[in-house]
Structure formats: C-alpha cells, structure tokens
C-alpha atoms as an extended CHARMM CRD file, in Angstrom:
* protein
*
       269  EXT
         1         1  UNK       CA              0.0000000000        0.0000000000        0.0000000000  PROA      1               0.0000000000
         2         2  UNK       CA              1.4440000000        3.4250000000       -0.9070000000  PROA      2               0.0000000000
         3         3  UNK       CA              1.8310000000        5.7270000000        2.1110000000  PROA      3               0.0000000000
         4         4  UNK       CA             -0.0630000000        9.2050000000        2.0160000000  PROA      4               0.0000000000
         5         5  UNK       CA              1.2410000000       12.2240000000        1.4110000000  PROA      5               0.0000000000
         6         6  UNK       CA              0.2200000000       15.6140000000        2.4700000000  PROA      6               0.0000000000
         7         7  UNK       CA             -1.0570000000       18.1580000000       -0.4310000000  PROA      7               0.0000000000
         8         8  UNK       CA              1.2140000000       20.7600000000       -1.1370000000  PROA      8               0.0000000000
         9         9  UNK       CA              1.2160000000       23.7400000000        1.2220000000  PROA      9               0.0000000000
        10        10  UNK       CA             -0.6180000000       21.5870000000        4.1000000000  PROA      10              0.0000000000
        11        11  UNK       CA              0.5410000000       19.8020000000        7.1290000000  PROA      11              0.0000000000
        12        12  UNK       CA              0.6680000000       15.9470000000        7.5180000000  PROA      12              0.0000000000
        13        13  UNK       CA             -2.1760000000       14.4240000000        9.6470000000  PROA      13              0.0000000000
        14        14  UNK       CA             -0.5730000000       14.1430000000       13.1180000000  PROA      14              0.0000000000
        15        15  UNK       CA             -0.5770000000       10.1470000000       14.1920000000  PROA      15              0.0000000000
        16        16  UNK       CA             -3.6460000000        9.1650000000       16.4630000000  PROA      16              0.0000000000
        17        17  UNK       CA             -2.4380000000        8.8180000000       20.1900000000  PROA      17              0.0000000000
        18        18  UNK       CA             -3.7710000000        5.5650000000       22.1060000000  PROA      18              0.0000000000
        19        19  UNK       CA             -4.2000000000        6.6870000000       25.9820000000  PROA      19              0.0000000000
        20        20  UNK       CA             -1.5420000000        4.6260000000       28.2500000000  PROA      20              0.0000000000
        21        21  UNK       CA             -2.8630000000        1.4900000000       28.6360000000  PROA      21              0.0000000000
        22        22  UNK       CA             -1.3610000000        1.2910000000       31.9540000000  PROA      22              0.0000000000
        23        23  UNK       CA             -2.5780000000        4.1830000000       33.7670000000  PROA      23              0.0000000000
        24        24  UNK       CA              0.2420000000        3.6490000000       36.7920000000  PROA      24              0.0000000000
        25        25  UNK       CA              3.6250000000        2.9280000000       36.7970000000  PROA      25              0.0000000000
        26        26  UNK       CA              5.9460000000        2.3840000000       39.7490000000  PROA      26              0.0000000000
        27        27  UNK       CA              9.4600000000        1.4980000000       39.4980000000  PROA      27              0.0000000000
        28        28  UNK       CA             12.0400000000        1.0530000000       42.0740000000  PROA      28              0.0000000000
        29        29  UNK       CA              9.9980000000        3.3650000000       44.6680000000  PROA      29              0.0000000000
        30        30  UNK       CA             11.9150000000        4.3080000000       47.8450000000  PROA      30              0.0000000000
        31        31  UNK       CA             10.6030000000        6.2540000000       50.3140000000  PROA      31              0.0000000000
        32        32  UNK       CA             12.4990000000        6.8280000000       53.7610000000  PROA      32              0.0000000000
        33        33  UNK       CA             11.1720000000        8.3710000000       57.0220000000  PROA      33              0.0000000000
        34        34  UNK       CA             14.2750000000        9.2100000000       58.7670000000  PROA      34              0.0000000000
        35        35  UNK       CA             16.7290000000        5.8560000000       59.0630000000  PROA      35              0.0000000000
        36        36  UNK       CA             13.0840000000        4.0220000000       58.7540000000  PROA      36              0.0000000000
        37        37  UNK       CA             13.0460000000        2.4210000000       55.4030000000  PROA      37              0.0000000000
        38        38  UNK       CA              8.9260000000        2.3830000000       54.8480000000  PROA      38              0.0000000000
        39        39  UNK       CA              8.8040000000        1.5270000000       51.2020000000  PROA      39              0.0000000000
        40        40  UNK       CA             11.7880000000       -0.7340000000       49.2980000000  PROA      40              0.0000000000
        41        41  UNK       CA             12.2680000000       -1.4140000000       45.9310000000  PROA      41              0.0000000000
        42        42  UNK       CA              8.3960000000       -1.0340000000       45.0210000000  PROA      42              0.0000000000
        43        43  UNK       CA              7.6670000000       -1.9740000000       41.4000000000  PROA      43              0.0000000000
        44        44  UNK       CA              3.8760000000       -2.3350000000       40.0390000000  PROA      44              0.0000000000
        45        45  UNK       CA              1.6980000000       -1.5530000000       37.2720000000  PROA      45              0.0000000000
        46        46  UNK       CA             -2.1540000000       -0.7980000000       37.4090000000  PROA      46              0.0000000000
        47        47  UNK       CA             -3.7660000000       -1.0720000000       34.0680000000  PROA      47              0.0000000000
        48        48  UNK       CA             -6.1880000000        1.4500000000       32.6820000000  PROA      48              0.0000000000
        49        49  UNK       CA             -9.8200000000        0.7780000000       33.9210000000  PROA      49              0.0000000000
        50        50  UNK       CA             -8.5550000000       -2.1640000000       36.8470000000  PROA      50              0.0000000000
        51        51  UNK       CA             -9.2680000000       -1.8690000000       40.7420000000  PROA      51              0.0000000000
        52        52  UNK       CA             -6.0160000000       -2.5210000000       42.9470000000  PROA      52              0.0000000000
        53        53  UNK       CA             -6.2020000000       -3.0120000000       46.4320000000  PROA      53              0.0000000000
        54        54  UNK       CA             -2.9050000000       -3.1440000000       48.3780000000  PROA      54              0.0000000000
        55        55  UNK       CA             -3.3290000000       -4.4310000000       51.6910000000  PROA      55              0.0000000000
        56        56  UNK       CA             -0.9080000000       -5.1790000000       54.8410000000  PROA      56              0.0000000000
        57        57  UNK       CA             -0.8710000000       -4.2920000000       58.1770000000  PROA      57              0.0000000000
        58        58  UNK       CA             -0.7540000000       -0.7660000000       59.8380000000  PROA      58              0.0000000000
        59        59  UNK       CA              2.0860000000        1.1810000000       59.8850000000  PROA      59              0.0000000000
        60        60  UNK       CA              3.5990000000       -1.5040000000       56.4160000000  PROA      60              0.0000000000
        61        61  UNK       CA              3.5720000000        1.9840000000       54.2440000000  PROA      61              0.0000000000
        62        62  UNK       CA             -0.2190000000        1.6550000000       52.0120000000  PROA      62              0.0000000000
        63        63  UNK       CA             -1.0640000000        5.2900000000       52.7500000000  PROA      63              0.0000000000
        64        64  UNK       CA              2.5280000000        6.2930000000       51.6370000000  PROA      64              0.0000000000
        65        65  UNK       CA              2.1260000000        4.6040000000       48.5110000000  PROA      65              0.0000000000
        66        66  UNK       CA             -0.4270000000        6.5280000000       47.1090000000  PROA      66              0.0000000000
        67        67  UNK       CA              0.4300000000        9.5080000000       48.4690000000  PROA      67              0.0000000000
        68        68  UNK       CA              3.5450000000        9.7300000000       46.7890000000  PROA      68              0.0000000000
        69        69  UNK       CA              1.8080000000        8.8220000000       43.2840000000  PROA      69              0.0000000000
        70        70  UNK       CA             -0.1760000000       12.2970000000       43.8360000000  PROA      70              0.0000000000
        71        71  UNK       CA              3.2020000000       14.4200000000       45.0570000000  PROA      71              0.0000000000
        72        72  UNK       CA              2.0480000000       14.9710000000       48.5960000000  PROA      72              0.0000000000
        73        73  UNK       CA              5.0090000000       12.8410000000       49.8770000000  PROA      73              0.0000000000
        74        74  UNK       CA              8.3100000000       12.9600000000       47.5720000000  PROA      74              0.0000000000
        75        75  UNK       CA             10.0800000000        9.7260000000       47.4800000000  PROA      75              0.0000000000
        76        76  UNK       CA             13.9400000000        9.4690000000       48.1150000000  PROA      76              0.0000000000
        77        77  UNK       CA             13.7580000000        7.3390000000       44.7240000000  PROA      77              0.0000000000
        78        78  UNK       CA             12.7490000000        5.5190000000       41.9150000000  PROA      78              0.0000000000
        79        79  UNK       CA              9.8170000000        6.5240000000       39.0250000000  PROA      79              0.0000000000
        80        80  UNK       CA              5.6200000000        6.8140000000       39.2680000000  PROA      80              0.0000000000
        81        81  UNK       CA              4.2930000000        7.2450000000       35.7290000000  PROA      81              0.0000000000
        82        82  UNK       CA              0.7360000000        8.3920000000       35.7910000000  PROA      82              0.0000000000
        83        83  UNK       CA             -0.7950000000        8.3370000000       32.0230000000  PROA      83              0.0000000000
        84        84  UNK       CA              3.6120000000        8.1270000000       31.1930000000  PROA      84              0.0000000000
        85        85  UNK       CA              4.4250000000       11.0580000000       33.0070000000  PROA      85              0.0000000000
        86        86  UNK       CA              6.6650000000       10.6750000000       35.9870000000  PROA      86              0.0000000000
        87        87  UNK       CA              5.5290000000       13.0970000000       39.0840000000  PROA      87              0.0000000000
        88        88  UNK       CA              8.6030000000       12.5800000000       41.0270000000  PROA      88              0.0000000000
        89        89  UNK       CA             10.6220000000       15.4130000000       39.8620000000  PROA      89              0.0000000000
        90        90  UNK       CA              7.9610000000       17.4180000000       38.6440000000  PROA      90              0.0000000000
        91        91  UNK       CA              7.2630000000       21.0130000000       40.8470000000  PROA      91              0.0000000000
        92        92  UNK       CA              4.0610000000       22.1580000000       42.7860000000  PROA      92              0.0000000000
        93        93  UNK       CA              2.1460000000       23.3240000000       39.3250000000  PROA      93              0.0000000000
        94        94  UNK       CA              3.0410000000       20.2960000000       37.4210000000  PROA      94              0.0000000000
        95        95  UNK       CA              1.8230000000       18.2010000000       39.8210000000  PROA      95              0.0000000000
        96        96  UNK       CA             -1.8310000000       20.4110000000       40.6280000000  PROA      96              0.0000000000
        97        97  UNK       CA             -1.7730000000       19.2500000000       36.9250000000  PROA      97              0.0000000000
        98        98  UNK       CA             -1.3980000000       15.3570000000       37.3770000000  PROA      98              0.0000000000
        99        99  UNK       CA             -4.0000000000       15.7960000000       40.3310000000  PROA      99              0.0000000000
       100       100  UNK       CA             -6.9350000000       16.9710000000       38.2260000000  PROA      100             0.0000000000
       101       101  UNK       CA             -6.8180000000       13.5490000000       36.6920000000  PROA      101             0.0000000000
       102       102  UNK       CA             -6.2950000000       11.8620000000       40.0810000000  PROA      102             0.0000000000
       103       103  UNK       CA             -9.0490000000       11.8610000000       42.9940000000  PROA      103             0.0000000000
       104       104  UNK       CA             -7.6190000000       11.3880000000       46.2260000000  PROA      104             0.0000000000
       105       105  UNK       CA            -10.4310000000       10.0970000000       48.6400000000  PROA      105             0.0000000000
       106       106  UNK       CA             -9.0140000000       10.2310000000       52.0750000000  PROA      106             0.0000000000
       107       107  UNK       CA             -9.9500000000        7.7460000000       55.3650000000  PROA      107             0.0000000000
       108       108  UNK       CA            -11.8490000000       10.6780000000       56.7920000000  PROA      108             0.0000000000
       109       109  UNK       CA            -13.4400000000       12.2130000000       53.6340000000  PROA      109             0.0000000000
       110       110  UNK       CA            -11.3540000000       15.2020000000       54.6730000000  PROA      110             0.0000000000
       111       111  UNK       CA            -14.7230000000       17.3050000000       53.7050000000  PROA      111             0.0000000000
       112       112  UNK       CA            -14.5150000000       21.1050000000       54.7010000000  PROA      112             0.0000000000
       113       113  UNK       CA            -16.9380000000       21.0500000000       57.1940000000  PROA      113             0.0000000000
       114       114  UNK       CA            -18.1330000000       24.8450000000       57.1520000000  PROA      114             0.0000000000
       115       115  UNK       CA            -18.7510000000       24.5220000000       53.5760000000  PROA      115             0.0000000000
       116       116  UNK       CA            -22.2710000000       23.1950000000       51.9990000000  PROA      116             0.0000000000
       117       117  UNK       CA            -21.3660000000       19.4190000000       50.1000000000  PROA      117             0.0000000000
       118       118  UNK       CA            -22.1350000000       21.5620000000       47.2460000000  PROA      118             0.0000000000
       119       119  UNK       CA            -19.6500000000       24.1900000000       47.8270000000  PROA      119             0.0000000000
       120       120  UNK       CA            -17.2480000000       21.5690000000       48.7080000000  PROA      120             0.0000000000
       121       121  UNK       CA            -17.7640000000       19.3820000000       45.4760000000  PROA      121             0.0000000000
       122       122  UNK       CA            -16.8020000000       22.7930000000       43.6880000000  PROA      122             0.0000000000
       123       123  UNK       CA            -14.1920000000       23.5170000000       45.4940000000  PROA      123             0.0000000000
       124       124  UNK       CA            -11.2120000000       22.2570000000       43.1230000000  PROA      124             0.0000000000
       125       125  UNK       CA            -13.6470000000       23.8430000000       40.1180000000  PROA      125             0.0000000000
       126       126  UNK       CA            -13.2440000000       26.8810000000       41.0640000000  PROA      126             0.0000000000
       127       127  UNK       CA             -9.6420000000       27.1760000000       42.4900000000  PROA      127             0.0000000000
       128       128  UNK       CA             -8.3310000000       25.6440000000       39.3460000000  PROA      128             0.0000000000
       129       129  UNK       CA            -10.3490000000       26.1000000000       36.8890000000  PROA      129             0.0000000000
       130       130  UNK       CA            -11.6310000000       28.8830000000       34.3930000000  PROA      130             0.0000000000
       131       131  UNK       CA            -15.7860000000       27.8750000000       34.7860000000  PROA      131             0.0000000000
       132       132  UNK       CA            -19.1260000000       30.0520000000       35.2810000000  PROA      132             0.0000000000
       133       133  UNK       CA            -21.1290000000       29.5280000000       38.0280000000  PROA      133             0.0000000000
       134       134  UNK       CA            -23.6300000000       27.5910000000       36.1810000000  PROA      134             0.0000000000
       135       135  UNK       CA            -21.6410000000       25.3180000000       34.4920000000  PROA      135             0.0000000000
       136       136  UNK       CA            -19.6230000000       24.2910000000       37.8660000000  PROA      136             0.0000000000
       137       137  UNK       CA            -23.1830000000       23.6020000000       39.8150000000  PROA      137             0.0000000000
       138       138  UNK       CA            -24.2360000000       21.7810000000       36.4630000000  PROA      138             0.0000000000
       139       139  UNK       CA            -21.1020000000       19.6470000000       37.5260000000  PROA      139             0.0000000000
       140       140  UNK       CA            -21.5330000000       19.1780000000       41.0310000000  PROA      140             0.0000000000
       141       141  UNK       CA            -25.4880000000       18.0930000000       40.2720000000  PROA      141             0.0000000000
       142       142  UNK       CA            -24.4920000000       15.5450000000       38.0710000000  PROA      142             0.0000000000
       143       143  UNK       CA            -21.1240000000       14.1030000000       40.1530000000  PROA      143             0.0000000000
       144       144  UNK       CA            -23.6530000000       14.0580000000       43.1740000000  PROA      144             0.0000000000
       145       145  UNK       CA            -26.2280000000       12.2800000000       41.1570000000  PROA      145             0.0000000000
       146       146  UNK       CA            -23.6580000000        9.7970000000       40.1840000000  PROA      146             0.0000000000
       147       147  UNK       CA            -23.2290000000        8.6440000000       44.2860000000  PROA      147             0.0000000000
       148       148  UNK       CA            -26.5780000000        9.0420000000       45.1300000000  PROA      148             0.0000000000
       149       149  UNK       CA            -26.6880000000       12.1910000000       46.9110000000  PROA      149             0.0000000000
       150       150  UNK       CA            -28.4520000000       13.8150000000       44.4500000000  PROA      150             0.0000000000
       151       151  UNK       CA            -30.6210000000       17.3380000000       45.6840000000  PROA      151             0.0000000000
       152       152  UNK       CA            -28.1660000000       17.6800000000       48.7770000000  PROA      152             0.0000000000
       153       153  UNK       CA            -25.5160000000       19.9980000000       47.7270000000  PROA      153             0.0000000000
       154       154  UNK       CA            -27.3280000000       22.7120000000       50.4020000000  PROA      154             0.0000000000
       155       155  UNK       CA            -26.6750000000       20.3930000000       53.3550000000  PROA      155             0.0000000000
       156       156  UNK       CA            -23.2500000000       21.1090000000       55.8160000000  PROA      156             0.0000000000
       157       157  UNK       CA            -20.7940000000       17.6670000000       56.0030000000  PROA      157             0.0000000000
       158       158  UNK       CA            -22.5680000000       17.5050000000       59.7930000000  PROA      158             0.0000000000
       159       159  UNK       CA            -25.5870000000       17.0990000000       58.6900000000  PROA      159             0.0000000000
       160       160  UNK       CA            -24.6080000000       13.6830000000       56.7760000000  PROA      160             0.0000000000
       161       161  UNK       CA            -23.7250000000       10.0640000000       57.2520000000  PROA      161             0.0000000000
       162       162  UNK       CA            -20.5710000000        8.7780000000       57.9120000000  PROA      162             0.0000000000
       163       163  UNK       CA            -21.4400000000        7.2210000000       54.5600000000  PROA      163             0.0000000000
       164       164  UNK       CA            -22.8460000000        9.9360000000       52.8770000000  PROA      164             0.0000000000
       165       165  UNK       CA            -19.1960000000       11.8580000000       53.8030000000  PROA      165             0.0000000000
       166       166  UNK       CA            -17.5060000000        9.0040000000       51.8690000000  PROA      166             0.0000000000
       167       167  UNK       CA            -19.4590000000        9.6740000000       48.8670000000  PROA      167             0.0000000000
       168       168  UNK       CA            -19.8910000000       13.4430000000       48.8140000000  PROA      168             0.0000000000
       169       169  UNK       CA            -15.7040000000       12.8530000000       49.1270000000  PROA      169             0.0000000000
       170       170  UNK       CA            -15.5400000000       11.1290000000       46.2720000000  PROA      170             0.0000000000
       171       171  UNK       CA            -17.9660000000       13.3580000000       43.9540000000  PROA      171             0.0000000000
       172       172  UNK       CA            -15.5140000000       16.2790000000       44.7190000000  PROA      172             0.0000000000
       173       173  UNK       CA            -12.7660000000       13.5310000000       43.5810000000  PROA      173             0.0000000000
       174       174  UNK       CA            -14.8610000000       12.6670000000       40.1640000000  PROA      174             0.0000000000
       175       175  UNK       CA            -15.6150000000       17.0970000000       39.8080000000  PROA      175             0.0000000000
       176       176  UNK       CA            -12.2730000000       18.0040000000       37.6200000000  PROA      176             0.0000000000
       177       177  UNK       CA            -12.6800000000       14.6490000000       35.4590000000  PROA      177             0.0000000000
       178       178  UNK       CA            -10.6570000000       12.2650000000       37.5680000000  PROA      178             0.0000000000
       179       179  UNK       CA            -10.5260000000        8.9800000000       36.1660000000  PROA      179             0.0000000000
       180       180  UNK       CA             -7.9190000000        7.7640000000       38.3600000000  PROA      180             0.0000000000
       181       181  UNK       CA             -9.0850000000        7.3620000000       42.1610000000  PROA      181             0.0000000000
       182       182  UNK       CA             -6.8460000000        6.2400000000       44.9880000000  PROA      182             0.0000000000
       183       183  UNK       CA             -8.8540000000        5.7310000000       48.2040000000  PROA      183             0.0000000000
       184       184  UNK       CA             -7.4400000000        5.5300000000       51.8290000000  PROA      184             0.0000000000
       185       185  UNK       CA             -9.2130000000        3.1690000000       53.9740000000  PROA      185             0.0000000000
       186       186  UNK       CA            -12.8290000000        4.1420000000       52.2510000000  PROA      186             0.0000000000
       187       187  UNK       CA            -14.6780000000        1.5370000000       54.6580000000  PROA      187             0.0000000000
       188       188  UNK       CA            -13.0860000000        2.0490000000       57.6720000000  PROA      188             0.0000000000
       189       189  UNK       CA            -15.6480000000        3.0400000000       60.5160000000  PROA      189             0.0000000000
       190       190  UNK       CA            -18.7560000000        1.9900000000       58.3900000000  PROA      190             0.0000000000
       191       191  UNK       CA            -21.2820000000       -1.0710000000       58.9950000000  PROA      191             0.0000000000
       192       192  UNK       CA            -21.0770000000       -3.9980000000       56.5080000000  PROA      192             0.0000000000
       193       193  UNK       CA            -24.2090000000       -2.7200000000       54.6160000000  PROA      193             0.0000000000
       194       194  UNK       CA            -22.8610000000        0.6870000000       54.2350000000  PROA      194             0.0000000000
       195       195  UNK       CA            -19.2550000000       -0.3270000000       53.5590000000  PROA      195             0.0000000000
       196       196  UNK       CA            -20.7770000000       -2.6270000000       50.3420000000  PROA      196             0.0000000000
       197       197  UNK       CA            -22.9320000000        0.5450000000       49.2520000000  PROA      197             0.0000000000
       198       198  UNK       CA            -19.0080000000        1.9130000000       48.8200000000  PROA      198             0.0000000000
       199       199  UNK       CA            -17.6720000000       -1.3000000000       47.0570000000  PROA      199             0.0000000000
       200       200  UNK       CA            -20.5290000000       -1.2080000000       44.5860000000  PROA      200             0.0000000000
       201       201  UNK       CA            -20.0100000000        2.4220000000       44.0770000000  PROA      201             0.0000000000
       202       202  UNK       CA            -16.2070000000        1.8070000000       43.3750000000  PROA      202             0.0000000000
       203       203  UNK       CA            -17.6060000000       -1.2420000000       41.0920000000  PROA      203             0.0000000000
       204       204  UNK       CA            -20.0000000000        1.1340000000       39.2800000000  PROA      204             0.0000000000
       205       205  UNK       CA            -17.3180000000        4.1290000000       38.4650000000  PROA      205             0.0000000000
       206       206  UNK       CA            -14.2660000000        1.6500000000       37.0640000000  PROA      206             0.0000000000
       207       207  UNK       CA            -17.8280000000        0.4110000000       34.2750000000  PROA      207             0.0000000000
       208       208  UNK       CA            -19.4350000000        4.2140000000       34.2360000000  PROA      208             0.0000000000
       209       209  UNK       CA            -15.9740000000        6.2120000000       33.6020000000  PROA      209             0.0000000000
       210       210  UNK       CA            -13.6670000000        3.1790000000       33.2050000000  PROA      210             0.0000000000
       211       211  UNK       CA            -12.0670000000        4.1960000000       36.1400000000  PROA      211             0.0000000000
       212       212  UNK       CA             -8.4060000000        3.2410000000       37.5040000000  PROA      212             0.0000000000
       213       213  UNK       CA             -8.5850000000        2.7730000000       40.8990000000  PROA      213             0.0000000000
       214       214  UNK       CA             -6.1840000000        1.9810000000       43.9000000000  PROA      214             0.0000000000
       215       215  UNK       CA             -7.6680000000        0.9050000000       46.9570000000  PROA      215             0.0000000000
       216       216  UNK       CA             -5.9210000000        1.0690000000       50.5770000000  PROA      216             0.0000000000
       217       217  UNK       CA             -7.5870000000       -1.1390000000       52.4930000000  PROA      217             0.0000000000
       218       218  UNK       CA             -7.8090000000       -3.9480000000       55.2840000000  PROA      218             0.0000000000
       219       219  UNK       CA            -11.0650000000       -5.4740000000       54.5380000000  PROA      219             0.0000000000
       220       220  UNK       CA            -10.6860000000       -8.7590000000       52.8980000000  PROA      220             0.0000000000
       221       221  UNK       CA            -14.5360000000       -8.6660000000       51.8680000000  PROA      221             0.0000000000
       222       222  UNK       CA            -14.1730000000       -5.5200000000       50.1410000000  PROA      222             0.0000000000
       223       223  UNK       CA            -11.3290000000       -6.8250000000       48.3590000000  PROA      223             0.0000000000
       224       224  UNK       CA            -12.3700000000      -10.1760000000       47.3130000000  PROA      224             0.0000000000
       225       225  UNK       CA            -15.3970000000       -7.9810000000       46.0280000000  PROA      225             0.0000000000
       226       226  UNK       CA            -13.8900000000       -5.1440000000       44.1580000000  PROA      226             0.0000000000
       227       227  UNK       CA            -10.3270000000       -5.7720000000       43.1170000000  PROA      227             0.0000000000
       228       228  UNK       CA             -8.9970000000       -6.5570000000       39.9860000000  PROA      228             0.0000000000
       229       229  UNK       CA             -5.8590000000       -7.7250000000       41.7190000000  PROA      229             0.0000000000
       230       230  UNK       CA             -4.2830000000       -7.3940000000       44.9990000000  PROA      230             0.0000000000
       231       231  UNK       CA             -0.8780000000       -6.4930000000       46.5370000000  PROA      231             0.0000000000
       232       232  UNK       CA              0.1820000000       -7.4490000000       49.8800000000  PROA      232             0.0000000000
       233       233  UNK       CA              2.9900000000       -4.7760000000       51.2910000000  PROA      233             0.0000000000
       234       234  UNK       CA              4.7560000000       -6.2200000000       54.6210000000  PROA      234             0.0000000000
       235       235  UNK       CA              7.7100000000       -4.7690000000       55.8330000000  PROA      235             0.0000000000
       236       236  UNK       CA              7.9170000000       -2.0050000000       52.7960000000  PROA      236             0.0000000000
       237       237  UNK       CA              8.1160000000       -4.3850000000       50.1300000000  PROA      237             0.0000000000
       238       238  UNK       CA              5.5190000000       -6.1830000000       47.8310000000  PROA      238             0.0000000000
       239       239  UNK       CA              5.5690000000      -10.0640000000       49.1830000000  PROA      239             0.0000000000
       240       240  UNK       CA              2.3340000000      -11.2340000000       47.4660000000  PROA      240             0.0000000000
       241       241  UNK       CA              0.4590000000       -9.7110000000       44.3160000000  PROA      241             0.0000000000
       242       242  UNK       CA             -2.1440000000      -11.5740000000       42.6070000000  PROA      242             0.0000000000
       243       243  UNK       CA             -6.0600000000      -11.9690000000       41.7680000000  PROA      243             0.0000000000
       244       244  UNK       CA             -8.3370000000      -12.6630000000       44.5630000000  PROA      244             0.0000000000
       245       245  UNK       CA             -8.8190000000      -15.7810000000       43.7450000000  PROA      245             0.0000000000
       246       246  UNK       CA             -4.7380000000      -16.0970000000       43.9450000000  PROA      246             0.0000000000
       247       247  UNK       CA             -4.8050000000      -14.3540000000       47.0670000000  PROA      247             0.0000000000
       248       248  UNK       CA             -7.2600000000      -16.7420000000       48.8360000000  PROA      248             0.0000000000
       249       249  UNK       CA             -5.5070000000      -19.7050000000       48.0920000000  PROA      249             0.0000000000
       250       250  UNK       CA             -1.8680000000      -18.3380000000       48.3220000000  PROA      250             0.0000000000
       251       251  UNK       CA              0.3460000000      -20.3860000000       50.1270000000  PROA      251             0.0000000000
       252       252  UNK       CA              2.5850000000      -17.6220000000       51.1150000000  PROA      252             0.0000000000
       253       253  UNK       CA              3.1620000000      -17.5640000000       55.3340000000  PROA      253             0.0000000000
       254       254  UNK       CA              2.8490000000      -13.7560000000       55.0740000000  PROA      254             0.0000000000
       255       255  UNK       CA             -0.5840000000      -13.9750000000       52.8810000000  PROA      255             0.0000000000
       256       256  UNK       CA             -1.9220000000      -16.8100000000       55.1400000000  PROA      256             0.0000000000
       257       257  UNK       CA             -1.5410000000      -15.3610000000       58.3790000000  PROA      257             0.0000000000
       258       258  UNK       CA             -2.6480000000      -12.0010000000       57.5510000000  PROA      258             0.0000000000
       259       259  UNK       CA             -6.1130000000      -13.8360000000       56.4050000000  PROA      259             0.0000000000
       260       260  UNK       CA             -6.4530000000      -16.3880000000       59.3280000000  PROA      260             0.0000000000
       261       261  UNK       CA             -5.6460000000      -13.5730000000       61.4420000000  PROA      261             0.0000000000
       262       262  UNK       CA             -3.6120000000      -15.9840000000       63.3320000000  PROA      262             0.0000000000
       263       263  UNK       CA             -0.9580000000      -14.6400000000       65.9410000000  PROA      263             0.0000000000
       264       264  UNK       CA              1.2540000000      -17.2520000000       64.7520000000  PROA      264             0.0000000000
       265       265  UNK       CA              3.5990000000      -16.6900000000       61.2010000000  PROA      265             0.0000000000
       266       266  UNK       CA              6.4320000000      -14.7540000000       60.3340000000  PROA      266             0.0000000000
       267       267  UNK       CA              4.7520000000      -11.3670000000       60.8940000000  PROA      267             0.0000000000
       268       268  UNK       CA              5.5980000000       -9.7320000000       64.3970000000  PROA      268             0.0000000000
       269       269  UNK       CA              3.5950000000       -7.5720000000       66.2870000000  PROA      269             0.0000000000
C-alpha cells in the first residue's frame, strides 16, 4: 500500500495517540522516614480501567504509597508514571496538573466542614479552573447524582452520614474529570451494609468512567469484592500480588496469616 502524502502547502495528519494502557507505573519506589526504610524497591503496574487493592498491616507503608503517586510525599527514589508522566521530579504546578486527573479520597473524607457538600464538590472547580457559576453547579449536580446524593448539595458535612461523607468525598474527587481514584481506607468506621454501598459504588465508576482505581484497604470482603488484583505490602516491600482468587488460596506464610488472622507466622507484632 502506498503511504499518504500531504497536499502541497498543508501539514501531515498528526498520528492518532492511544491513551496509556497502563494508567500507573511504579518502578524502584523508595521512600524513607528518617533511618526508617517504609517503602523498598516497590515496582507495580495498574492497568487502565482495573481496581487494585494493596493491603498489609498498619504502619507496612499503604497510605505512603499513594500519596507519593499524587506528590504529597516525595520519594527518596525511583519513578511513578501516571498516564507516562513521571511526578517525582515534577514542581508544585506540574503536579496540581497530574491531580486533576487523580481523585484522592481520604480515610476521613477530609470534607470542609463549614462549607455546603455543594460548595465543597466545587471547590477544586473553582480554584483551578476557568468555569461560570452555572456550568460548575451543572457539575456538582451531576457528580452528586452519580453517588446518590443527588438534591443535597445545600446540606453542611454535619448534617450527613458517615457514609454519605464518603461519597460526597468522592464526587468532589470525580468534579475536575478524575478517572484515576486512589482511596485511603474508604470503609473504615462503616457497617457492613454501608461499607458494600461503597464497594458497589467503586464497582459502578471503574464500568461508568472506566475508572483506575487503587484501593488502601484492610477489609478482605471488600477486596475479594472489588479488586482486579491485589498487593500485599509487609515490611515495605511487595511479598504477594495476585487476583483474589490467587490471594485466597496463596500459600505464602505472610498472605496466610494475615487472612487467618492468626498470631502465629512470620509477621511480628
């Protein structure tokens, strides 16, 4: 087949770019706190559109992980490619860049509690981006219909669930057109009925917006139910990544105590 050319005086079609098809990268990730070594060597990859949950014990270095990926913890070194850019050496306005594109839902939704859900849902629209009014409470309707908290945005964070808070957290996430969501702990503190209203939500966003998701979390449930794969982090490094169905019937000592919840294996306490 004979290639095209461009007619004279015009400019060749530019090439059609495929998004990443894995969303984040990690490579040789090192973070220190002082002489404590918290992360080691970390290497993973979470493919566009999949649900990750790393798990481990507290204190093993989850919340680190995915702070770093957003540049609110700088690691000593190694890469983290989000859509193929790497965010470790970028500056303060690079990385409000990356974070438009990454919701951070945090253990405690972290709303702002003299602020209407509404106003807080708009909050990043109108700090970082060039929107009228009208357009940014079209927005915040339609990120607050997509949690079920539709009609709400006059209410204070007080004046909601413990549940509700989760959600309303992560419409503010899904406001600037995340589509990658890292969630501390999102269950932590809620009932089992409550905590699978957040699962299915999490379920629902990776089919509505084909989100990429990592999940911190120590609820085996919630990961059996949601993840695409999981990573088990003990002692700062990966010892155990795999589907669920891997995970439940890994023979690793690490993997098998943490689910018996047996006092007895190589982990220390």
């Amino acid at each position: 087949m004979t290639a095209r050319t461009a007619a004279p005086g015009t400019s060749p079609t530019p090439p059609t770019t495929e998004p990443c098809p894995v969303a984040i990268s990690i490579r040789s990730l090192n973070v220190k706190f002082g002489n404590r070594h918290v992360l080691r060597g970390i290497d993973l990859d979470v493919p566009r559109g999949s649900t990750l949950c790393v798990m481990g014990l507290s204190g093993v270095g989850k919340s680190t992980l995915i702070r770093s990926i957003v540049g609110l913890l700088k690691p000593d070194s190694g890469q983290i490619l989000v859509n193929g850019q790497d965010v470790v050496p970028m500056n303060e306005s690079e990385l409000n860049e990356i974070r438009v594109k990454c919701g951070m839902v945090f253990q405690s939704a972290a709303l702002f509690d003299s602020m209407t859900v509404g106003d807080n849902v708009a909050f990043a629209l109108r700090e970082h981006h060039h929107r009228g009014e009208e357009e940014i409470m079209r927005i915040v309707s339609e990120k607050l219909s997509m949690v079920d908290l539709e009609g709400m945005e006059h209410l204070l964070p007080s004046q909601l669930s413990g549940g509700m808070q989760k959600r309303a957290s992560i419409a503010r996430a899904l406001a600037s057109g995340a589509d990658i969501l890292l969630y501390d702990e999102p269950t932590t503190g809620l009932d089992p009925i409550i905590s699978n209203v957040i699962n299915e939500l999490i379920k629902d966003l990776q089919r509505q917006i084909t989100a990429t998701s990592i999940v911190i979390t120590h609820d085996l449930r919630s990961a059996y139910s949601i993840a695409d794969e999981i990573a088990f982090l003990f002692n700062g490094e990966i010892v155990e990544k795999g589907t669920p169905q891997q995970f439940q019937k890994s023979n690793n000592p690490y993997v098998v105590q943490f689910r018996e919840g047996s006092t007895r294996g190589p982990i220390r306490v």
